[in-house]
C-alpha positions as CSV (number, residue, x, y, z in Angstrom):
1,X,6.2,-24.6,12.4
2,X,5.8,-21.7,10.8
3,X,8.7,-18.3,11.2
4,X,6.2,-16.3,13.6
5,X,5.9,-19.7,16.1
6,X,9.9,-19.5,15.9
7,X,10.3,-16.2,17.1
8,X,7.9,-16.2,19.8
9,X,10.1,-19.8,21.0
10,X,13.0,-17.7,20.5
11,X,11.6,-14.5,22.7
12,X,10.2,-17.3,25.3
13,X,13.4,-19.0,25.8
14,X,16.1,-15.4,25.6
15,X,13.2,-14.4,28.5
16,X,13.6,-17.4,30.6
17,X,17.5,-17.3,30.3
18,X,17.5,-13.5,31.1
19,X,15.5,-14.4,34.2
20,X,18.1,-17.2,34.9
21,X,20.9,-14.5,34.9
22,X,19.1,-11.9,36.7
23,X,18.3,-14.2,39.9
24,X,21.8,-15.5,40.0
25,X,23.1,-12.3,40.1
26,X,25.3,-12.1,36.8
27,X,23.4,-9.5,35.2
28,X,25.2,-6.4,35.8
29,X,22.7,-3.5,37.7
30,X,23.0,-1.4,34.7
31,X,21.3,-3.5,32.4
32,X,17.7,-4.7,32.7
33,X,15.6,-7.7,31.3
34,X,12.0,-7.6,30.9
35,X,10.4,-9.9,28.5
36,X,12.5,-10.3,25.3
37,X,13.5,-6.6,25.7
38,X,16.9,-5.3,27.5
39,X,17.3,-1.7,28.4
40,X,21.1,-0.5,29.0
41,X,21.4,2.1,31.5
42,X,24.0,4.8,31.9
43,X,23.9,8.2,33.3
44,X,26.5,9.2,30.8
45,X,25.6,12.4,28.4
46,X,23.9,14.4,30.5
47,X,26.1,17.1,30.0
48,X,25.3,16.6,26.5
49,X,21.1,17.4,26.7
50,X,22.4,20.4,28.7
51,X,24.2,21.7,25.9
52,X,21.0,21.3,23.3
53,X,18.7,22.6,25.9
54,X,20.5,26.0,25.9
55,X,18.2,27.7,23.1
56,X,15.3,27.4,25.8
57,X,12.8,29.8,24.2
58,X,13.4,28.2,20.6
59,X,12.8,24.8,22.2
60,X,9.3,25.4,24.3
61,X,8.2,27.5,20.9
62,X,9.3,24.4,18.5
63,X,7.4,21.8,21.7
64,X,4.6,24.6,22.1
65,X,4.0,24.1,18.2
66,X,4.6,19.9,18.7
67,X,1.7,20.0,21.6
68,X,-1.3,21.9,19.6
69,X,-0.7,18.9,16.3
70,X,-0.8,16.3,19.0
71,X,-3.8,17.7,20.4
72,X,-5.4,18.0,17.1
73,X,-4.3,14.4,16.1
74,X,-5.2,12.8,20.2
75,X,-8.6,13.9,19.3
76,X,-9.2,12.7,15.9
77,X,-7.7,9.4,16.9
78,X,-10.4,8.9,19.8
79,X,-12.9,9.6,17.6
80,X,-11.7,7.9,14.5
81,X,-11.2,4.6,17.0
82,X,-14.0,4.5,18.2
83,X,-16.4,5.7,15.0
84,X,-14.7,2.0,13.7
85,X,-15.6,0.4,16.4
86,X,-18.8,1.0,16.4
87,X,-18.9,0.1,12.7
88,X,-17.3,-3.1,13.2
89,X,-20.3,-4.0,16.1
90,X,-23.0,-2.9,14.0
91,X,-21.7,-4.4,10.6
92,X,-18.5,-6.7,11.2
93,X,-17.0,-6.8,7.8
94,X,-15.1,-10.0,6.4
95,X,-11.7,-10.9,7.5
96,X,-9.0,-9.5,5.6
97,X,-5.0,-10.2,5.0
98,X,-4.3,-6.7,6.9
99,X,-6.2,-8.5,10.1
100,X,-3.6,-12.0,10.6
101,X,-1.8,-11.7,13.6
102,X,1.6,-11.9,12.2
103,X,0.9,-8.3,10.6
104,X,0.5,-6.1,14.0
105,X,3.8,-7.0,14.1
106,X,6.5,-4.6,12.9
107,X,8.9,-7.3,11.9
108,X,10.4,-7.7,8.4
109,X,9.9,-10.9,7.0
110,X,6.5,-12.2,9.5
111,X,4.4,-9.3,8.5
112,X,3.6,-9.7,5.0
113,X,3.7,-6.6,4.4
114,X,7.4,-5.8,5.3
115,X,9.4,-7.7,3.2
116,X,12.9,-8.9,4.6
117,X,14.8,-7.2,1.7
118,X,13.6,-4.0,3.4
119,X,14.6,-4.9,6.8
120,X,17.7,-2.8,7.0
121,X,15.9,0.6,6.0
122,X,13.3,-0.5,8.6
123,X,15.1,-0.8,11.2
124,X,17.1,2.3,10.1
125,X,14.2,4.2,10.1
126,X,13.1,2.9,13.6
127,X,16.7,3.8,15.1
128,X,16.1,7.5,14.0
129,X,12.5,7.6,15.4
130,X,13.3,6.4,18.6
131,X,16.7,8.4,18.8
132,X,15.1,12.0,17.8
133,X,11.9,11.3,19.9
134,X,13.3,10.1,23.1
135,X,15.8,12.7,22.6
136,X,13.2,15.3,22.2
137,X,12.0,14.2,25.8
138,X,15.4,14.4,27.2
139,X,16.4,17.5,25.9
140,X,12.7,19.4,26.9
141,X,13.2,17.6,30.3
142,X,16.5,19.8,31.1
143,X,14.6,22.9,29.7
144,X,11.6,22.5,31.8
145,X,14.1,21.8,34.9
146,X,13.7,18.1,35.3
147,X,16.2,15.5,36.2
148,X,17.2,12.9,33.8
149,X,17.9,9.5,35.9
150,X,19.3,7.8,33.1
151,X,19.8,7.5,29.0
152,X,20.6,4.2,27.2
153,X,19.3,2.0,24.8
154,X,16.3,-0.8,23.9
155,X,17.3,-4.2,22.5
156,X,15.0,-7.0,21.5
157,X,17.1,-9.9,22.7
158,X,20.3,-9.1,21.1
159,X,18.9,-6.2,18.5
160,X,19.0,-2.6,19.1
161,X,15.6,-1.3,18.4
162,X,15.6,2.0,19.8
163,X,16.7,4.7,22.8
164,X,15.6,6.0,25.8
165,X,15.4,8.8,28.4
166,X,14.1,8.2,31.8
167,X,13.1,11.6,33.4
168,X,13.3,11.5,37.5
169,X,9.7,11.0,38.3
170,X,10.3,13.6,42.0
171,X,11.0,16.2,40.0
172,X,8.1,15.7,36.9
173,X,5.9,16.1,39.9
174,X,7.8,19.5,40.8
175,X,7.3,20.4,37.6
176,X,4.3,23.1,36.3
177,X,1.8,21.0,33.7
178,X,2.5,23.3,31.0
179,X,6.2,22.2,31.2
180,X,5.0,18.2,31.7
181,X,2.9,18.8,28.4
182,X,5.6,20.2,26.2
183,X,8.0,17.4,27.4
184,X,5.6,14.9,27.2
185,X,4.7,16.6,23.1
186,X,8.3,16.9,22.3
187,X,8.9,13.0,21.3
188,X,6.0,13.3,18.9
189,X,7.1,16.7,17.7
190,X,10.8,15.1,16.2
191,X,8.9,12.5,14.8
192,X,6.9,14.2,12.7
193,X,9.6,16.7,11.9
194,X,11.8,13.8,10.3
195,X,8.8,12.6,8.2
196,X,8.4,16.1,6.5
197,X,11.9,16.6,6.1
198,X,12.4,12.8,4.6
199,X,9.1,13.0,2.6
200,X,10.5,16.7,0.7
201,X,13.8,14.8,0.1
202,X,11.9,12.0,-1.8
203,X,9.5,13.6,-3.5
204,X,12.0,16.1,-4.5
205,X,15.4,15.7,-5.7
206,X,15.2,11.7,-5.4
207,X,12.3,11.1,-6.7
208,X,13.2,13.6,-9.3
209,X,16.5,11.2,-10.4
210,X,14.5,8.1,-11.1
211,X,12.3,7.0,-14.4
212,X,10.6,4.5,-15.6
213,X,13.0,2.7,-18.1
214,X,12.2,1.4,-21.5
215,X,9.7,-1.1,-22.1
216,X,6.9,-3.5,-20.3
217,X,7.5,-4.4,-16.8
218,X,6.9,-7.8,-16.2
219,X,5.2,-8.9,-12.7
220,X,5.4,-12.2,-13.8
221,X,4.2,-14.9,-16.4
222,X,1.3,-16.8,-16.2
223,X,2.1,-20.3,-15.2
224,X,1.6,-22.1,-18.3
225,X,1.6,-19.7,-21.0
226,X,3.9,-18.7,-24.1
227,X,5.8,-16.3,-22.0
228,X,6.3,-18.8,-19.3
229,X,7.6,-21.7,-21.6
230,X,9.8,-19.2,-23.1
231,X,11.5,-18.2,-19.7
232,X,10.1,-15.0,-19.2
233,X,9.5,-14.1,-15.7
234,X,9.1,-11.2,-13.0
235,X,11.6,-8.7,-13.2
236,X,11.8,-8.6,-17.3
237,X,11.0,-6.0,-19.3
238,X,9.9,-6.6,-23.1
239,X,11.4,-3.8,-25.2
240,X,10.4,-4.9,-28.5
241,X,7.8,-7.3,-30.5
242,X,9.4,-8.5,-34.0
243,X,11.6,-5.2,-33.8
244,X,8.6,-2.8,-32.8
245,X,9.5,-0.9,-29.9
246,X,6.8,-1.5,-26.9
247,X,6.4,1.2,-23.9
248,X,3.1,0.2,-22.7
249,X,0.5,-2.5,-22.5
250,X,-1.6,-0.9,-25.6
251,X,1.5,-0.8,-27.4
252,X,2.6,-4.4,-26.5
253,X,-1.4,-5.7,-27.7
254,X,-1.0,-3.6,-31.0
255,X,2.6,-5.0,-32.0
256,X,1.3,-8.7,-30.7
257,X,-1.9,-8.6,-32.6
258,X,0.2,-6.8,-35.8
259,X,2.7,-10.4,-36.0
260,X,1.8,-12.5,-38.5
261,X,3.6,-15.6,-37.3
262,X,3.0,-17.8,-34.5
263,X,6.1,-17.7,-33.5
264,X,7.2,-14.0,-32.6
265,X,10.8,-12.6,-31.8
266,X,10.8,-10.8,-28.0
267,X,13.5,-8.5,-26.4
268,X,13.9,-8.4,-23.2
269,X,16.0,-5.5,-21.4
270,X,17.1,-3.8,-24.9
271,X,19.9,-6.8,-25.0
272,X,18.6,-10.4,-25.1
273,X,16.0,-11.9,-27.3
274,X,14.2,-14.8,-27.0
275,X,11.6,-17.0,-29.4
276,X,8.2,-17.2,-28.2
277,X,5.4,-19.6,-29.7
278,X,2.1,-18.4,-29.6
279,X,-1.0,-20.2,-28.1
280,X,-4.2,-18.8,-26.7
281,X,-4.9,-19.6,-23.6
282,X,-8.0,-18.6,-20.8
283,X,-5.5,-16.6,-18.0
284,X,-8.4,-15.6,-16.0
285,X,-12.1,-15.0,-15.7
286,X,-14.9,-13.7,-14.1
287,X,-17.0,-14.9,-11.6
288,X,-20.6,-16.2,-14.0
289,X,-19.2,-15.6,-17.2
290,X,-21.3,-17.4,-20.1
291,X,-18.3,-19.9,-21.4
292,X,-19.0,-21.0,-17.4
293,X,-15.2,-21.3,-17.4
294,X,-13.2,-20.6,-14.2
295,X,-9.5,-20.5,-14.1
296,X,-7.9,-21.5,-10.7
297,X,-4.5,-19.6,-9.4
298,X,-1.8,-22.9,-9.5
299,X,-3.7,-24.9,-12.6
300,X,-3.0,-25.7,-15.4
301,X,-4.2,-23.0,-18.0
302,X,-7.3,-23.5,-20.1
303,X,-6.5,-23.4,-23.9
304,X,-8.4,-21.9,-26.5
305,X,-7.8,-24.4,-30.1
306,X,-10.1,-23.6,-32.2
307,X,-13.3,-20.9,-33.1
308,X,-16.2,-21.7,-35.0
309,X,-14.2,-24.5,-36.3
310,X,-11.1,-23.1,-37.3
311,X,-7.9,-23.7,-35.7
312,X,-7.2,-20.6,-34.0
313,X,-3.5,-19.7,-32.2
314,X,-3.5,-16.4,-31.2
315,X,-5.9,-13.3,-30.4
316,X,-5.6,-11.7,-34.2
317,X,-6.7,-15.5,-35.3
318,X,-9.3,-15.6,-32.5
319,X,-11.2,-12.2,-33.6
320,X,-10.9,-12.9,-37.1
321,X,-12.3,-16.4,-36.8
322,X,-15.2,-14.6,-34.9
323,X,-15.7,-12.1,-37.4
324,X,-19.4,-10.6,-37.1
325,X,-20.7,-13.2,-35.9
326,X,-22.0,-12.1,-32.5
327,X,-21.6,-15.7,-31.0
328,X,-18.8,-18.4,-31.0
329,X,-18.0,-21.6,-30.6
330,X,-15.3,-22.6,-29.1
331,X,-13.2,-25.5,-28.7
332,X,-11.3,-25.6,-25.1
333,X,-9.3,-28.1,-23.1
334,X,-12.1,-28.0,-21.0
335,X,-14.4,-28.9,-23.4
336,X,-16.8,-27.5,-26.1
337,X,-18.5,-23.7,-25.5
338,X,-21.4,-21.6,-27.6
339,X,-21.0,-17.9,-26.1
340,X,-21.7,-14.1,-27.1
341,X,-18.8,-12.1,-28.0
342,X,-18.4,-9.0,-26.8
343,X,-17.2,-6.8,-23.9
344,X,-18.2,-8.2,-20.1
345,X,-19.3,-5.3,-18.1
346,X,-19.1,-6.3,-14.4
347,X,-20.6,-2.9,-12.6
348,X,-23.4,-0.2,-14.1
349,X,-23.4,2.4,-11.7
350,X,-26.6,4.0,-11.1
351,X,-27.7,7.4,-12.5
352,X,-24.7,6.9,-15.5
353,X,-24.8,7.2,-18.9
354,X,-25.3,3.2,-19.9
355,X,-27.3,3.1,-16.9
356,X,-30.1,5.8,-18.1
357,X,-30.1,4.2,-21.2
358,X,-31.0,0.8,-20.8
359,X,-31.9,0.7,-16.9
360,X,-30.0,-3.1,-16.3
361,X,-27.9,-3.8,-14.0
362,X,-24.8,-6.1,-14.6
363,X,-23.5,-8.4,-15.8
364,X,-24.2,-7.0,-19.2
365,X,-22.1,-7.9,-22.8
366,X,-21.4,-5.1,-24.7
367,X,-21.3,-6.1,-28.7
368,X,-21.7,-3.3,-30.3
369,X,-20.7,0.7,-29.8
370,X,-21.4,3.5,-32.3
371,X,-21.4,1.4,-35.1
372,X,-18.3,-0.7,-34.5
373,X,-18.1,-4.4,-33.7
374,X,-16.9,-5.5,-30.3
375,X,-15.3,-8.2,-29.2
376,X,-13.0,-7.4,-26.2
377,X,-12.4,-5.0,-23.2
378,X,-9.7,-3.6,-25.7
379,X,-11.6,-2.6,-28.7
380,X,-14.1,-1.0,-26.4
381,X,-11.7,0.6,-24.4
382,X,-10.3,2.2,-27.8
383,X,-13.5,3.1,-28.8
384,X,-14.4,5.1,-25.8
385,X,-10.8,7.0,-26.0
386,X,-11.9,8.1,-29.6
387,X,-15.4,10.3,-28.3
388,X,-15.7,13.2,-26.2
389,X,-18.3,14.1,-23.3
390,X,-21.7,14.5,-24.4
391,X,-21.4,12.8,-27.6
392,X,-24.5,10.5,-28.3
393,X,-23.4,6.8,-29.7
394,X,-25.4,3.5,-30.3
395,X,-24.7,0.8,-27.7
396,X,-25.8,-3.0,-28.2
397,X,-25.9,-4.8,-25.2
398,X,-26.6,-8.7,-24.8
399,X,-28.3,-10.1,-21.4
400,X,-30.4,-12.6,-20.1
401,X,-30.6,-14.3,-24.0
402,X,-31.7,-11.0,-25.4
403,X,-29.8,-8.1,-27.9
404,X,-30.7,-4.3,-27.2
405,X,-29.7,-1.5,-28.9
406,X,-29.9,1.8,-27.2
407,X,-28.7,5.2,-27.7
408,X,-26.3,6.6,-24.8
409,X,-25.7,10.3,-24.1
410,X,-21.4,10.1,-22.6
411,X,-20.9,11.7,-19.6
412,X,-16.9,12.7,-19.4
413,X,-14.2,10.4,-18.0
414,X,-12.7,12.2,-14.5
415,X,-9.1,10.7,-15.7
416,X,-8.7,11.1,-19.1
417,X,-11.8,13.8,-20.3
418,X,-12.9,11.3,-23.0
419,X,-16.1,10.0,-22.9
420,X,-17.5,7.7,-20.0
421,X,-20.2,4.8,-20.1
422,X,-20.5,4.6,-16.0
423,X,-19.2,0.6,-16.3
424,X,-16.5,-1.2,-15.2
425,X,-14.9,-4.0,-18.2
426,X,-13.2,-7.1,-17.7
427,X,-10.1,-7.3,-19.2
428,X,-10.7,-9.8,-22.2
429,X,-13.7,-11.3,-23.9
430,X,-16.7,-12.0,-22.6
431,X,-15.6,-12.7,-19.2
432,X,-12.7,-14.5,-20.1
433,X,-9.1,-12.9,-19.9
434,X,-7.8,-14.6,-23.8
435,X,-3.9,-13.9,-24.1
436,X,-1.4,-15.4,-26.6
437,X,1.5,-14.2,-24.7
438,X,1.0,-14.3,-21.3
439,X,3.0,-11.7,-19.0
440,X,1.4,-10.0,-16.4
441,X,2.7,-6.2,-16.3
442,X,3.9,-4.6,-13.2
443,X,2.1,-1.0,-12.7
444,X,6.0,1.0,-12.2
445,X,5.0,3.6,-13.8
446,X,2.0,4.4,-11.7
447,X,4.1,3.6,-8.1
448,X,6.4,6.0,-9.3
449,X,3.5,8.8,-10.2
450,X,1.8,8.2,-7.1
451,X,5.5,9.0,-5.3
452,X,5.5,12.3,-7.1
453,X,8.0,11.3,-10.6
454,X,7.1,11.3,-13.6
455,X,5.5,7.4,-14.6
456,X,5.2,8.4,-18.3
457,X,2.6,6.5,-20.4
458,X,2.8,3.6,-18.2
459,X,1.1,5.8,-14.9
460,X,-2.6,4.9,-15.0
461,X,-5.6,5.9,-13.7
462,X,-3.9,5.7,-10.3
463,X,-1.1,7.7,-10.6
464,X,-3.6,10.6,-12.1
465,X,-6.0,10.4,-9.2
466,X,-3.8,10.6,-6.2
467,X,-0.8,12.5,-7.9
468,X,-0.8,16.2,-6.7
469,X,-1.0,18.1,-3.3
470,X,2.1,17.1,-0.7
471,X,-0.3,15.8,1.6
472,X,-1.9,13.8,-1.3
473,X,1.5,12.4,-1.9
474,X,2.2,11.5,2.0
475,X,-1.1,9.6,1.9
476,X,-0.5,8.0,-0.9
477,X,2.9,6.8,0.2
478,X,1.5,5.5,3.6
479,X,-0.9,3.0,1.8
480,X,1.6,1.6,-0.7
481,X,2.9,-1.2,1.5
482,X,-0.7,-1.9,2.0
483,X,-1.6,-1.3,-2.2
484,X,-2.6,-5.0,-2.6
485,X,-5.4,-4.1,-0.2
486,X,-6.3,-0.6,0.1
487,X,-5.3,0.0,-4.0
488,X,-6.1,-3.5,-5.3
489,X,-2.3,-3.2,-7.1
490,X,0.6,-5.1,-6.0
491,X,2.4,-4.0,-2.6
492,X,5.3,-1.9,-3.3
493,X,7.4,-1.6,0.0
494,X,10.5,0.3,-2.1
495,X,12.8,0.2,-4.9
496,X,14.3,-3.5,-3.9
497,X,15.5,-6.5,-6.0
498,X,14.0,-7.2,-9.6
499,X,11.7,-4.0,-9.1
500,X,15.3,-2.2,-9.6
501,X,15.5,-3.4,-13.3
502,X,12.3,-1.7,-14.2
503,X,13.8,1.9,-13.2
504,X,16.8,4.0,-14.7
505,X,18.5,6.9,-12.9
506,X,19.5,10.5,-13.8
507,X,19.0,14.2,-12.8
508,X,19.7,15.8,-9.7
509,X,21.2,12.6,-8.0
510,X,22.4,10.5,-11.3
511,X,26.2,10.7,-9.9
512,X,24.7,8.1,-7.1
513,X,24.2,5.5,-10.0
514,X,22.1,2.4,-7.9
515,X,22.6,4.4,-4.6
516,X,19.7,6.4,-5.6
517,X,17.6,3.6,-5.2
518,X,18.8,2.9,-1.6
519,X,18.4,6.5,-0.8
520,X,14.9,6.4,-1.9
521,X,14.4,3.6,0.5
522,X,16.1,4.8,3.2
523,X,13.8,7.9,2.9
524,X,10.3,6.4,2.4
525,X,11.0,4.1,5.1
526,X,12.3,6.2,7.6
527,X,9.4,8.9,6.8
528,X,6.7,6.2,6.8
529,X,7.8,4.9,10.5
530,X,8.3,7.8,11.9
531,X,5.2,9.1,10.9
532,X,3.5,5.9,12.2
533,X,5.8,6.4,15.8
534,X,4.0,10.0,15.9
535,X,0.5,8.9,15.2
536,X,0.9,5.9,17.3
537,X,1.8,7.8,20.6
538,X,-0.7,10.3,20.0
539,X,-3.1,7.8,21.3
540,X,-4.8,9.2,24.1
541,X,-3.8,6.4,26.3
542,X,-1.7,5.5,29.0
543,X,1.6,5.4,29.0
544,X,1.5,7.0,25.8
545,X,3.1,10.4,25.5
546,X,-1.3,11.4,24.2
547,X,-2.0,9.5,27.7
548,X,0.1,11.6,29.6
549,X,-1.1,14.9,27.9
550,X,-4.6,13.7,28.4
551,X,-3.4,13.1,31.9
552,X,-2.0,17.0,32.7
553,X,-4.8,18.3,30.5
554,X,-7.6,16.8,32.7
555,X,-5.6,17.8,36.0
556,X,-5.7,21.2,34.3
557,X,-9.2,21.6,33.9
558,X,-10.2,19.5,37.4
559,X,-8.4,22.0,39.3
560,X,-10.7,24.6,38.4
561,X,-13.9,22.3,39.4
562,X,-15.4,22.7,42.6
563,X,-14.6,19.2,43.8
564,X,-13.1,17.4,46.7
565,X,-12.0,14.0,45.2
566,X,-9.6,16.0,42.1
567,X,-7.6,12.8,41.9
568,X,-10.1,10.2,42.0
569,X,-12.0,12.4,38.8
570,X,-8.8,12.7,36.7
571,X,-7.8,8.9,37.3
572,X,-11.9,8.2,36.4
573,X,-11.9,10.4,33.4
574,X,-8.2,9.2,31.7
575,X,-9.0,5.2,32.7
576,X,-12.3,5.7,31.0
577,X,-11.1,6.9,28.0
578,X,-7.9,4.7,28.1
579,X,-9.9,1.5,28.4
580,X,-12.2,3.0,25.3
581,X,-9.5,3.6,23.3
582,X,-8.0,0.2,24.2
583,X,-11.4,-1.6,23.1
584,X,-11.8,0.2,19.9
585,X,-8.0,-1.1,18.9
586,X,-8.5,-4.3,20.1
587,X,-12.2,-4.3,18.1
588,X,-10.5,-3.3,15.0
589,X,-8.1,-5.5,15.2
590,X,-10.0,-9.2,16.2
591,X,-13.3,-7.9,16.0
592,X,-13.4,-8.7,12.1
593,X,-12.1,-11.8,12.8
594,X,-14.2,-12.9,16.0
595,X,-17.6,-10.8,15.0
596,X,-17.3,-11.2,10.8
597,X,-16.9,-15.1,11.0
């Protein structure tokens, strides 16, 4: 049974009890049960939303403001929704991790992307988006002139998950639409307000105190490999190779391929060293690669003893045992393989350099460019970083049996200016990942460049593409707990356990020591659900704060139509686009699922 069918028992049977109580007459008349949720009443601060209301012109300005973003966002929504929609009828697309039921749920630890070690800023977070935006309502209520009937709080069985404000629905209908609207905008308004002042906060003077701390972050160890055997896991970071300092992967590659022995000498966190012996080993491959080799996640790893009949340990052996030869034959645990050695190019995209030049379409090897002999992504990669745009270089590419040499005018790399080829390379040889070591490095430095710091070398492509504008960085930051999906990099839902040990802090906020971490996560998380509070009740359907602004809006414009029926058009018009809105979300959410098979 898994920990979702648990907590829909537990809601089932804290309903059923609740129910029990209520028709016995134990529940007191201030507190009510529907479901798994509880709402306290009390008529208690009053008095208070009086007070806050006093600045009435600043207030209708700051909800006037509130009402034309919600507007904007109402209709973008609508037809964002339903442009998906559509999509999803006329080309259902595969079922994905982001579509499992678990994760329309916004519950640490069942949605897999809301890890449990986050569930105090989450919740945090929620608390202050419910507080600010049901107070919003409360407080616009007393400055448009309508009653509040009562205040309290939400619980989810025994959990506080929010606040509320329950306007007196008499005097809402007293009440002119203009003043409805703003009170009805005012919730969203908060919200949003919170997200841009948490969101300057962490990009600013937070974000500011952290950086990326010495050395390879390790995501993990291959199970199987070197680093494995030698107790290396997720959460290291490799400072140094036989005494040579490492910062990045290229580094760590150079300083590995540079050892002489098998056995090398590995720091981890600039204070412990450990022995590692070398073996090469197949981590990973691509789909059709010529060795026909595939590596499953949970196996046991495919190992690499020998090249052209020499007994071959670790990459440097490997590629010298190839020499020029432009095949090799290898000598696996899974048996004996002939292959081309060179590059694997998985994607030529059209009207590119590599693709003018030669016209083929992948998979293609690359063995050869300007000159230079290539036998791995690396070499290639190093290669490229050494032309410029423009520059015309010799390419030899091997497919379907057959060498070809071509010459290839560079277009210019968008991330780094160098020269580009149009491709994307496999990491490794030939379609096989080859590693003597075997970490797998965990991309801090970009997460932290794509949250506005400074990743260093380690940043990537990533971090250089999204980096820049505020809104840029908001967008960024509301796709990270999604990245494994949407950015095809690990999830990073904040700066939590052994992710901590890949970070140092100073500047602005050093004083704080770790406390700058949980700062950090207090403010992404709070900023990222109140953000999603805002654009969630923006929906233009009831009883959504966008339903009832779609609601005064269409009464609005009825009244000035010349018909008889007003309120049998405005009920037609918002239950039409209230049951649209509600097929489009329920399409995008099981239509991939139902309709992509």
């Amino acid at each position: 049974m898994n920990t979702l069918l648990w907590i829909l028992a537990g809601f089932i049977a804290y309903s059923l009890l609740a129910a029990l109580l209520r028709t016995r007459g134990i529940l007191p008349e201030y507190v009510r049960v529907q479901g798994p949720l509880t709402t306290v009443h009390t008529r208690r601060g009053r008095e208070l939303l009086d007070t806050l209301a006093e600045p009435k012109r600043f207030w209708r300005a700051w909800s006037n403001i509130g009402l034309g973003i919600a507007l904007v966002i109402m209709v973008g929504t609508f037809v964002l929704l339903v442009y998906q929609a559509v999509l999803i009828v006329q080309n259902p697309p595969a079922p994905s991790q982001v579509n499992q039921p678990q994760n329309f749920l916004v519950i640490p630890g069942v949605n897999d992307f809301l890890p449990l070690s986050v569930a105090p800023e989450i919740l945090f977070g929620l608390l202050i988006g419910l507080v600010v935006h049901e107070g919003g309502h409360g407080i616009l209520s007393r400055v448009e002139g309508i009653d509040v009937e009562s205040m309290g709080i939400v619980l989810l069985t025994i959990l506080p998950v929010g606040a509320f404000v329950e306007p007196s629905e008499e005097s809402q209908r007293r009440a002119d639409r203009g003043g409805k609207s703003r009170m009805f905008a005012a919730g969203v308004t908060n919200n949003f307000a919170v997200t841009f002042v948490a969101f300057a906060l962490l990009f600013g003077p937070v974000i500011g105190s952290i950086s990326v701390a010495p050395g390879i972050a390790v995501a993990g160890a291959y199970a199987g490999s070197p680093a494995d055997a030698a107790g290396i896991s997720g959460g290291d970071r490799v400072t140094a190779i036989d005494g040579t300092s490492v910062n990045t992967t290229q580094e760590l590659d150079a300083a590995l391929l540079a050892a002489d022995d098998r056995t090398v000498t590995v720091e981890l966190d600039g204070e412990r060293t450990t022995s590692v012996q070398r073996g090469l080993i197949v981590a990973g491959s691509v789909a059709g690669n010529p060795a026909n080799l595939t590596v499953e996640s949970g196996s046991d790893p495919i190992r690499v003893t020998a090249v052209n009949g020499t007994p071959v340990y670790t990459r440097a052996g490997f590629e010298e045992a190839v020499g020029d030869s432009r095949f090799a034959r290898l000598e696996t645990s899974a048996g004996e393989r002939t292959i081309p050695i060179g590059a694997y190019i998985t994607n030529i995209a059209e009207d590119q350099p590599l693709y003018n030049a030669t016209g083929a379409a992948a998979p293609v090897i690359i063995t050869s460019f300007d000159g230079k002999r290539i036998t791995s992504s690396t070499e290639l990669q190093v290669a490229l970083d050494a032309t410029t745009p423009g520059q015309t270089v010799s390419v030899e590419v091997y497919q379907d049996g057959a060498f070809q040499t071509v010459d290839v005018t560079l277009g210019e790399n968008p991330q780094d200016g160098n020269g580009f080829l149009g491709v994307n390379i496999f990491d490794g040889t030939s379609g096989l990942l080859l590693t003597d070591f075997g970490t797998q490095a965990y991309p801090a430095g970009t997460y932290l460049s794509l949250l506005g710091g400074d990743g260093g070398d380690g940043a990537g492509g990533l971090g250089n593409a999204f980096g820049g504008s505020p809104l840029q960085l908001v967008y960024v930051s509301l796709l990270l707990p999604l990245a494994s999906v949407v950015l095809g990099i690990p999830n990073f839902p904040g700066f939590t356990g052994d992710v901590i040990n890949f970070y140092q802090v100073g500047g602005p906020f050093g004083f704080l020591g770790g406390g700058v971490f949980i700062l950090a996560n207090v403010l992404f998380w709070t900023a990222w659900i109140n953000l999603q509070l805002g654009l969630f009740n923006c929906i233009p359907g009831y009883p959504l704060d966008g339903g009832r602004i779609l609601r005064t809006g269409a009464e609005a414009i009825v009244s000035r139509l010349p018909v008889d029926d007003r309120h049998t058009l405005v009920r037609t018009i918002t239950t039409s686009i209230g049951l649209t809105m509600l097929a489009s979300l329920l399409l995008m959410i099981f239509g991939p699922t139902l309709l992509g098979g």
